[in-house]
Every structure is written in C-alpha cells, then in structure tokens.
N, CA, C and O atoms as a GROMACS GRO file, in nm:
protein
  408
    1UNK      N    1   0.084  -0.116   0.000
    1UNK     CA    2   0.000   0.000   0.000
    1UNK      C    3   0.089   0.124   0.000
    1UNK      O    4   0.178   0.150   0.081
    2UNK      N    5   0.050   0.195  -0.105
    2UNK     CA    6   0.150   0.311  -0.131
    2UNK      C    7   0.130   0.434   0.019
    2UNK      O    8   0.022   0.427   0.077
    3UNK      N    9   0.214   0.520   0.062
    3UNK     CA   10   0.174   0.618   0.132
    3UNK      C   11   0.178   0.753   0.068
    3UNK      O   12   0.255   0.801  -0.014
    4UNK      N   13   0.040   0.816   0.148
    4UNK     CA   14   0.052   0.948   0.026
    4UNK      C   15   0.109   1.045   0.030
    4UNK      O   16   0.117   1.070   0.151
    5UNK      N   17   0.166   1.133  -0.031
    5UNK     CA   18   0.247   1.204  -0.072
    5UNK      C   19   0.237   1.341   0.052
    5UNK      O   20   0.156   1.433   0.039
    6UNK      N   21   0.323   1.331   0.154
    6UNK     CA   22   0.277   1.452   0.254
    6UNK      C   23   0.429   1.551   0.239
    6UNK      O   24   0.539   1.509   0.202
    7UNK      N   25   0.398   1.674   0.274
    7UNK     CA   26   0.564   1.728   0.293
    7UNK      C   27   0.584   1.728   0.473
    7UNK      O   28   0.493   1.739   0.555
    8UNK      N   29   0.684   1.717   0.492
    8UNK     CA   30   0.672   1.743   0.630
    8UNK      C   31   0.731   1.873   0.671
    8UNK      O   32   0.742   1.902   0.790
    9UNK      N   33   0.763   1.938   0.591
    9UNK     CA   34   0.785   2.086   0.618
    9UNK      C   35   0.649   2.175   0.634
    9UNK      O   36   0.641   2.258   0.724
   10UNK      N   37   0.557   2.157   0.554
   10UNK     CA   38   0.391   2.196   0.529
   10UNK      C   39   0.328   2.139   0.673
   10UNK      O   40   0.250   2.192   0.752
   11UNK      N   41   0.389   2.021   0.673
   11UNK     CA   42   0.277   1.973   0.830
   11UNK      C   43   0.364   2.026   0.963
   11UNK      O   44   0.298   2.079   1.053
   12UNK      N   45   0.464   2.018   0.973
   12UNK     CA   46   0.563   2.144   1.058
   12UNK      C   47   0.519   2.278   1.090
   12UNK      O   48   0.525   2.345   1.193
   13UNK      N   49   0.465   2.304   0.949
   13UNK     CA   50   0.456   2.488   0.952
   13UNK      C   51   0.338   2.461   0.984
   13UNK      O   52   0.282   2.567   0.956
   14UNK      N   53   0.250   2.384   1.029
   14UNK     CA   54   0.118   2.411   1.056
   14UNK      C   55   0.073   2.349   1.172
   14UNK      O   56  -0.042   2.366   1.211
   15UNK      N   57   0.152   2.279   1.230
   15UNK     CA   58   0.218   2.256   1.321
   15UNK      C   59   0.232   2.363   1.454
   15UNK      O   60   0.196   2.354   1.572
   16UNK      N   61   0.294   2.458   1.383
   16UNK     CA   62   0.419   2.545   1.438
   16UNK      C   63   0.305   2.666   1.440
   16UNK      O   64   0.304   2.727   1.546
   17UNK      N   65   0.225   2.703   1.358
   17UNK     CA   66   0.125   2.818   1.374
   17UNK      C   67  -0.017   2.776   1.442
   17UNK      O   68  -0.084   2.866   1.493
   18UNK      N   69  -0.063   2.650   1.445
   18UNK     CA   70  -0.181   2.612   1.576
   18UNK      C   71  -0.133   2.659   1.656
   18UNK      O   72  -0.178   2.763   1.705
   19UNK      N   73   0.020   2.575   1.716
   19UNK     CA   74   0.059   2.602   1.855
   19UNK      C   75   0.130   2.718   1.904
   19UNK      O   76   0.146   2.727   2.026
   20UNK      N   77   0.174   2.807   1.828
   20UNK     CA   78   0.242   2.898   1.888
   20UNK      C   79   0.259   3.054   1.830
   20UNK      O   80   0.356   3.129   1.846
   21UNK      N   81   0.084   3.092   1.727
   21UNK     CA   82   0.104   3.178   1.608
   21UNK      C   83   0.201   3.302   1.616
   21UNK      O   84   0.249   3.338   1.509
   22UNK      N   85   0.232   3.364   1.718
   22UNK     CA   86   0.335   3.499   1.728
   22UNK      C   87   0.420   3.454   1.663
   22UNK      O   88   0.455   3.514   1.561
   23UNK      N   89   0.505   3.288   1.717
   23UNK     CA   90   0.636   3.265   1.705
   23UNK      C   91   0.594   3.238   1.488
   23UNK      O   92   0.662   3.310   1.415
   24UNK      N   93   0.561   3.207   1.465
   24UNK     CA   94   0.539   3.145   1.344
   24UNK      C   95   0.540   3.248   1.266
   24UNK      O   96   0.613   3.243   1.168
   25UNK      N   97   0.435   3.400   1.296
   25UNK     CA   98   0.420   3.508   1.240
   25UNK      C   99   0.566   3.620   1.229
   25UNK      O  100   0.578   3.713   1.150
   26UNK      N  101   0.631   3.591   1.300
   26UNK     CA  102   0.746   3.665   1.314
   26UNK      C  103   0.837   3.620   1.222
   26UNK      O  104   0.919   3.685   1.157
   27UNK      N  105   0.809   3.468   1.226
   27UNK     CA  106   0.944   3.378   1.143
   27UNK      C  107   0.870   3.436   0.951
   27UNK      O  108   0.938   3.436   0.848
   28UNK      N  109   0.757   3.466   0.960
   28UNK     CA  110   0.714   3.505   0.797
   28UNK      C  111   0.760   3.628   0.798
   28UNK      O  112   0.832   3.653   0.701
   29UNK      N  113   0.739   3.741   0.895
   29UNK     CA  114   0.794   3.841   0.861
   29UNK      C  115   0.938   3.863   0.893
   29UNK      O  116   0.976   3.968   0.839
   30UNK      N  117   0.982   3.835   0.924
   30UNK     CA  118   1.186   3.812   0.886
   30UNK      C  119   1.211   3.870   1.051
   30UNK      O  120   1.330   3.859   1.079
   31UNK      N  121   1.144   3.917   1.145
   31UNK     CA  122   1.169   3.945   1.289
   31UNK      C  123   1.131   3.861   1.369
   31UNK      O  124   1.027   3.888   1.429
   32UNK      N  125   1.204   3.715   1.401
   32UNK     CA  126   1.180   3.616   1.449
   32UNK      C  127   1.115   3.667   1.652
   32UNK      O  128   1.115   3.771   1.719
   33UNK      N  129   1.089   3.582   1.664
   33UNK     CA  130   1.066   3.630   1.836
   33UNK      C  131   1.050   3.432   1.895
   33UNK      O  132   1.041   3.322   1.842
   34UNK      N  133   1.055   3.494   2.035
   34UNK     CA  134   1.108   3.363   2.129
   34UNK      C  135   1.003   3.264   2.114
   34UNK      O  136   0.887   3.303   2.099
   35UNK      N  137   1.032   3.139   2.117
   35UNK     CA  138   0.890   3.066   2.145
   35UNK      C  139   0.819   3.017   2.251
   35UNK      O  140   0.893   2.991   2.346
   36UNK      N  141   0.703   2.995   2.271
   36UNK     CA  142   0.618   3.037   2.412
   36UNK      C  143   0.700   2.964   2.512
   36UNK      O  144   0.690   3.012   2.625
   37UNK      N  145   0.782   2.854   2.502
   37UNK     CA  146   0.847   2.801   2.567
   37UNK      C  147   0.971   2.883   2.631
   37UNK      O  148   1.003   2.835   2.740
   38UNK      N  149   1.045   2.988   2.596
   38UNK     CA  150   1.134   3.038   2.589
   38UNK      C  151   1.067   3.214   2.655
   38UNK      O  152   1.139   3.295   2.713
   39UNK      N  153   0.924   3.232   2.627
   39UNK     CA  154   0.897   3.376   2.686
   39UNK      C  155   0.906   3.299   2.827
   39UNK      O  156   0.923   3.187   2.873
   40UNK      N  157   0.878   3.477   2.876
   40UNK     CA  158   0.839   3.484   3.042
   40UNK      C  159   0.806   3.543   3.108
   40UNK      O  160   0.880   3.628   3.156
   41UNK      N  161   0.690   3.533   3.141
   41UNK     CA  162   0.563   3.641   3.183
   41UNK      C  163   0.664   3.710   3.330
   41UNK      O  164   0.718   3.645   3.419
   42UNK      N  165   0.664   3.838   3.315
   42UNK     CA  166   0.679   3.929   3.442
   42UNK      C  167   0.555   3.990   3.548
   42UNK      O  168   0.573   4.026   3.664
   43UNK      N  169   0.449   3.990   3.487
   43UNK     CA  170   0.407   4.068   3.565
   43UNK      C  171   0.340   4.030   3.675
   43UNK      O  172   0.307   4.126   3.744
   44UNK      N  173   0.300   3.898   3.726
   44UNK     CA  174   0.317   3.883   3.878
   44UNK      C  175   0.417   3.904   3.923
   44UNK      O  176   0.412   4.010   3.986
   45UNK      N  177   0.513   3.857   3.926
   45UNK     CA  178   0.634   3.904   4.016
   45UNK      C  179   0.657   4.043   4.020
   45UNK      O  180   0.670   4.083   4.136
   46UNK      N  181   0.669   4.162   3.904
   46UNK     CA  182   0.644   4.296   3.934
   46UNK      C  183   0.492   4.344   4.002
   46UNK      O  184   0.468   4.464   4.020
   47UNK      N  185   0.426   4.273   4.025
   47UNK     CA  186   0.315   4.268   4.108
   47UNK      C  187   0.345   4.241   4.274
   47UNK      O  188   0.284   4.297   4.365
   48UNK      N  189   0.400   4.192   4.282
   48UNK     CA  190   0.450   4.077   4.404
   48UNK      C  191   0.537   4.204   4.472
   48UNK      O  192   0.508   4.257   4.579
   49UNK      N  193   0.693   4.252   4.353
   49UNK     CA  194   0.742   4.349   4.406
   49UNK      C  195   0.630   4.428   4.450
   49UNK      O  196   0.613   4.422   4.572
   50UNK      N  197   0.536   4.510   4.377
   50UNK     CA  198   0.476   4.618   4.415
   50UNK      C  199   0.464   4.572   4.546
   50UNK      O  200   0.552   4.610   4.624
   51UNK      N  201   0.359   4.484   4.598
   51UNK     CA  202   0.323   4.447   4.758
   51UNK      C  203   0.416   4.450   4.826
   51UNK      O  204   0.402   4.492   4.940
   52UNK      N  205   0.550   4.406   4.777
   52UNK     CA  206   0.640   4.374   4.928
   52UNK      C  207   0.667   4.547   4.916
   52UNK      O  208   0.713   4.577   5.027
   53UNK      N  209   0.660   4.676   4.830
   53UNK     CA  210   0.684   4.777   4.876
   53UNK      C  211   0.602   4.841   4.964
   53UNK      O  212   0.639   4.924   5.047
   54UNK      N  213   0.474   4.794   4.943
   54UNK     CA  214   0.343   4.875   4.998
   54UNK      C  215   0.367   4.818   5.134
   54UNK      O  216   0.382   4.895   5.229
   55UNK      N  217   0.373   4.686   5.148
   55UNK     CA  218   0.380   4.627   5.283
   55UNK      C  219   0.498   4.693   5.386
   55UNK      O  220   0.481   4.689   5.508
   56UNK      N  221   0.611   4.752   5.329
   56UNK     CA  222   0.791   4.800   5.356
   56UNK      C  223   0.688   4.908   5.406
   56UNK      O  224   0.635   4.903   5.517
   57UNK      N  225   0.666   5.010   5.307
   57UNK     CA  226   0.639   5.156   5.375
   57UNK      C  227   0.464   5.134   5.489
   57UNK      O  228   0.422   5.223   5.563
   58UNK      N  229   0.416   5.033   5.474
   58UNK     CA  230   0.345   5.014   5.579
   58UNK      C  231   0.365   4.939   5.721
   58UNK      O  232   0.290   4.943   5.819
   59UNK      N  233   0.481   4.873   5.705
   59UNK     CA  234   0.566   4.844   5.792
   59UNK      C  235   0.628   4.907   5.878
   59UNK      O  236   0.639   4.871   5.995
   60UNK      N  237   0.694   5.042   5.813
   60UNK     CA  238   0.775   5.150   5.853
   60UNK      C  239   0.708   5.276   5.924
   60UNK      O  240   0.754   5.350   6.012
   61UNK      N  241   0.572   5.276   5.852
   61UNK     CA  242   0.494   5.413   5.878
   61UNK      C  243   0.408   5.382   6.068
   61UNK      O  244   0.406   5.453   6.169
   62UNK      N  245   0.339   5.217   6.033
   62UNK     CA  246   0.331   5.167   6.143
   62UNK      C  247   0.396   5.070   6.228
   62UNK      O  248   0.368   4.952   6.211
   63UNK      N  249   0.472   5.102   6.312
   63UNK     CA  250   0.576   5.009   6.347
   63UNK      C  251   0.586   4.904   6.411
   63UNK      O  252   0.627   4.881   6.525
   64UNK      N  253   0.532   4.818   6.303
   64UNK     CA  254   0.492   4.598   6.254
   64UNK      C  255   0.601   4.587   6.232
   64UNK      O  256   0.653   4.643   6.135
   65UNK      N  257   0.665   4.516   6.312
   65UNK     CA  258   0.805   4.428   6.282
   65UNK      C  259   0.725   4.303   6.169
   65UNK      O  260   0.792   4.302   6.066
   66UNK      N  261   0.651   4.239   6.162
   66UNK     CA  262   0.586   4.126   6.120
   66UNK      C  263   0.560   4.191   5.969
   66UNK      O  264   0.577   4.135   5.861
   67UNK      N  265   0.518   4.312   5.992
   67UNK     CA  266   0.506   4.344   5.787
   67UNK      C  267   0.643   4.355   5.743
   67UNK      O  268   0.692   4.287   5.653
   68UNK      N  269   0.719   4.469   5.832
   68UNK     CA  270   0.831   4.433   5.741
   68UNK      C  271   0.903   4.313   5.756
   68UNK      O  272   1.014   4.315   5.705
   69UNK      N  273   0.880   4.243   5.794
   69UNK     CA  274   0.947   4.053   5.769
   69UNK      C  275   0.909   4.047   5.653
   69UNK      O  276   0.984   4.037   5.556
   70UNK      N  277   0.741   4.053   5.647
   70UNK     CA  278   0.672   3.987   5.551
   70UNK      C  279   0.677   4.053   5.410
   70UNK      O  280   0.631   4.002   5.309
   71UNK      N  281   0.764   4.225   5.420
   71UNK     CA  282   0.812   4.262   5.282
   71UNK      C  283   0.915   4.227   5.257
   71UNK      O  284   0.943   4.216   5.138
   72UNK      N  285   1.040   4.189   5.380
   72UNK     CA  286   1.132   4.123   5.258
   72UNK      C  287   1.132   4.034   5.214
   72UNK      O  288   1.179   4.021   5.102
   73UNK      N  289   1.061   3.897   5.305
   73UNK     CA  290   1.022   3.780   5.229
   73UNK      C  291   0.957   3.834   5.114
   73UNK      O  292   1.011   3.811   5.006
   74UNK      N  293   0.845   3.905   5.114
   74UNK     CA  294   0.817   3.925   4.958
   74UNK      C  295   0.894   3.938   4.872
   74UNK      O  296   0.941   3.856   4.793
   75UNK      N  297   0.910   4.050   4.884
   75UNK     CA  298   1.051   4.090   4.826
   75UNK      C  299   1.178   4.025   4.686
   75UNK      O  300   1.217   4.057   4.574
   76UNK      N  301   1.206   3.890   4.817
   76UNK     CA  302   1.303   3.803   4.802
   76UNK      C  303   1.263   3.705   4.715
   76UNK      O  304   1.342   3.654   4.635
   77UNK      N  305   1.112   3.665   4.726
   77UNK     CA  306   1.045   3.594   4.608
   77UNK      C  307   1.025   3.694   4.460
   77UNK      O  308   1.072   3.662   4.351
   78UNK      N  309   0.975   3.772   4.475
   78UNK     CA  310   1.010   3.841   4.352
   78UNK      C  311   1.100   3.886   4.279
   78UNK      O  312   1.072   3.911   4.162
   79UNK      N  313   1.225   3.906   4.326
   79UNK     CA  314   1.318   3.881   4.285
   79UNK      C  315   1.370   3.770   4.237
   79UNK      O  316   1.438   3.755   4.136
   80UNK      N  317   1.325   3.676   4.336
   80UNK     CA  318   1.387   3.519   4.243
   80UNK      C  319   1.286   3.477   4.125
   80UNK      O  320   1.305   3.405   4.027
   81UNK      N  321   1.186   3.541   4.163
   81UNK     CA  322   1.089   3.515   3.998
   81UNK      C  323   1.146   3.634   3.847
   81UNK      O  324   1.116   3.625   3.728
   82UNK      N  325   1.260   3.765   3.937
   82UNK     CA  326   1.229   3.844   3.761
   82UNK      C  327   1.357   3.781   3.723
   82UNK      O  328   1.365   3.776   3.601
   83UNK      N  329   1.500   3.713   3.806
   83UNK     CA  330   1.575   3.686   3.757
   83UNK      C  331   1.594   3.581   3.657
   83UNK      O  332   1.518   3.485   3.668
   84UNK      N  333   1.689   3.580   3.553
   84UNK     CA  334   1.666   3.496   3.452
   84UNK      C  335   1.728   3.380   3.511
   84UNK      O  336   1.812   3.396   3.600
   85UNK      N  337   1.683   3.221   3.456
   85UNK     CA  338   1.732   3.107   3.535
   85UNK      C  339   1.900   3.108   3.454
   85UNK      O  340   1.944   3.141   3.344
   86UNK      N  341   1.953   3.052   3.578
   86UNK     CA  342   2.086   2.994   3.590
   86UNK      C  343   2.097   2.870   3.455
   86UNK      O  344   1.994   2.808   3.429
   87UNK      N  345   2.216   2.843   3.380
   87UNK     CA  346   2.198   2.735   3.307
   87UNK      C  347   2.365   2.771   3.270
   87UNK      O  348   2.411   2.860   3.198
   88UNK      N  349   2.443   2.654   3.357
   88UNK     CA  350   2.604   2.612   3.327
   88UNK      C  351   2.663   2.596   3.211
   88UNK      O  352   2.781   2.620   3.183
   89UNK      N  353   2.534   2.534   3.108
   89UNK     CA  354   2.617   2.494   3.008
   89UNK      C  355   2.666   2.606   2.909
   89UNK      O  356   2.757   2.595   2.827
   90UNK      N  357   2.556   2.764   2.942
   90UNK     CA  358   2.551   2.847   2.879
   90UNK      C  359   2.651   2.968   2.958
   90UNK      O  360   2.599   3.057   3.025
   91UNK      N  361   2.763   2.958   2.945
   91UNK     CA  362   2.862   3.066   3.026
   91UNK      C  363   2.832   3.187   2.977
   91UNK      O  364   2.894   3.270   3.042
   92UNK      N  365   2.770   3.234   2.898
   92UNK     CA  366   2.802   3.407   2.846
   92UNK      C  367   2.651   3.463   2.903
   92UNK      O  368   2.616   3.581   2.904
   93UNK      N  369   2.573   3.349   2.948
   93UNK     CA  370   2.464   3.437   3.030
   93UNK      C  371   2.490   3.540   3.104
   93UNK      O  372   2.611   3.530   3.126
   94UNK      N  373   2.444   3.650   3.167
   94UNK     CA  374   2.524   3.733   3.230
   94UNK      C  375   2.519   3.732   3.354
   94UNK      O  376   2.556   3.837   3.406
   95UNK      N  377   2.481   3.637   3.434
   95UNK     CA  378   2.473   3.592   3.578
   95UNK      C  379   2.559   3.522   3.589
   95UNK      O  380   2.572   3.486   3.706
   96UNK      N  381   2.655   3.465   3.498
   96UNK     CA  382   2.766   3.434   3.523
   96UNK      C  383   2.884   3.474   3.522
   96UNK      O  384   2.911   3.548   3.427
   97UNK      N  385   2.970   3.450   3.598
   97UNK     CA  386   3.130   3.529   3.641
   97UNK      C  387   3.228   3.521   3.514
   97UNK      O  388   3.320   3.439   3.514
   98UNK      N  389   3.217   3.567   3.457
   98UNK     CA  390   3.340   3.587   3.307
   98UNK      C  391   3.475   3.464   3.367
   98UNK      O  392   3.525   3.440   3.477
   99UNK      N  393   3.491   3.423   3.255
   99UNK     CA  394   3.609   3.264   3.275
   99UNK      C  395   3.745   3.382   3.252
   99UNK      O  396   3.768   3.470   3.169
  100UNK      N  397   3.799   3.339   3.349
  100UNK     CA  398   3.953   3.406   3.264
  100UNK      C  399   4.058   3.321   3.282
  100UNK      O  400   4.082   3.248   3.378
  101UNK      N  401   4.148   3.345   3.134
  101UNK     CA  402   4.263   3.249   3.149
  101UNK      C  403   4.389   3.241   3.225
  101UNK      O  404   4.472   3.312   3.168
  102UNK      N  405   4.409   3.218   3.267
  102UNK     CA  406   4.587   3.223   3.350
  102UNK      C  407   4.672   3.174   3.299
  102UNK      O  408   4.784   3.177   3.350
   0.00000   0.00000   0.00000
C-alpha cells in the first residue's frame, strides 16, 4: 500500500502556527521572536514586588516588625521570579562570572 504524498515541512509549519502563532508570524515576517516556551511572563512578580513595597512603607509608617518581615520575604520571592534562570552549560549568560585564562 502506497503512502501518500505529505511534505513534512507543510505539516511542521502548521504545526508550528496552531501552537504557537506569534512565534510562526514573526518567522514570515523576517523578525523572528522567542517561542512560548522560551517567553516569560513578568508581571506577577512585578506585582509581588509592588506588595512587598506597599507592605515596607506600611511596615515603617506603622511600626509591625511582622510586615516588614513579611516585605522582605516578599521581596526576596520576587526577585527570584524576575531573575533569569541559571543554566552552566551556557557561560556568556550574564549571571555568570566571566572565565579568565591564567
């Protein structure tokens, strides 16, 4: 039984625009962009910051040792959410310490 004639570049590209149309639309117009796998939503965590500030100067204004705990713990989570992840294999990330030779 013969099989019929498919391209798999055609079923790729269609493929590739169900699941992810920005990334697909960018690659037609010649300004590629990241794929959904690769974005990364900020704005809870710049949300998150906002609270741990509101909580800091409400901490400060009324004097709650317990809020301001609870803004730098905030804080400290939002920060670890805007930073970009760590990945060894990739040295020129910029969270990493420049290699130098001796």
């Amino acid at each position: 039984m013969a099989q019929p004639k498919t391209d798999p570049l055609r079923d790729l590209e269609a493929q590739t625009q169900q699941s992810d149309s920005h990334f697909a639309r960018g690659l037609q117009k010649g300004r590629p962009r990241q794929p959904r796998e690769y974005r990364r939503r900020r704005g809870p965590a710049r949300a998150l910051l906002a609270l741990s500030l509101a909580l800091l100067v409400t901490g400060i204004v009324l004097p709650q040792g317990l809020l301001l705990a609870a803004s730098l713990v905030t804080a400290g989570v939002a920060m670890y959410l805007l930073t970009p992840p760590y990945d060894s294999d990739h040295p020129d990330l910029p969270l990493c310490a420049p290699v130098r030779s001796a």
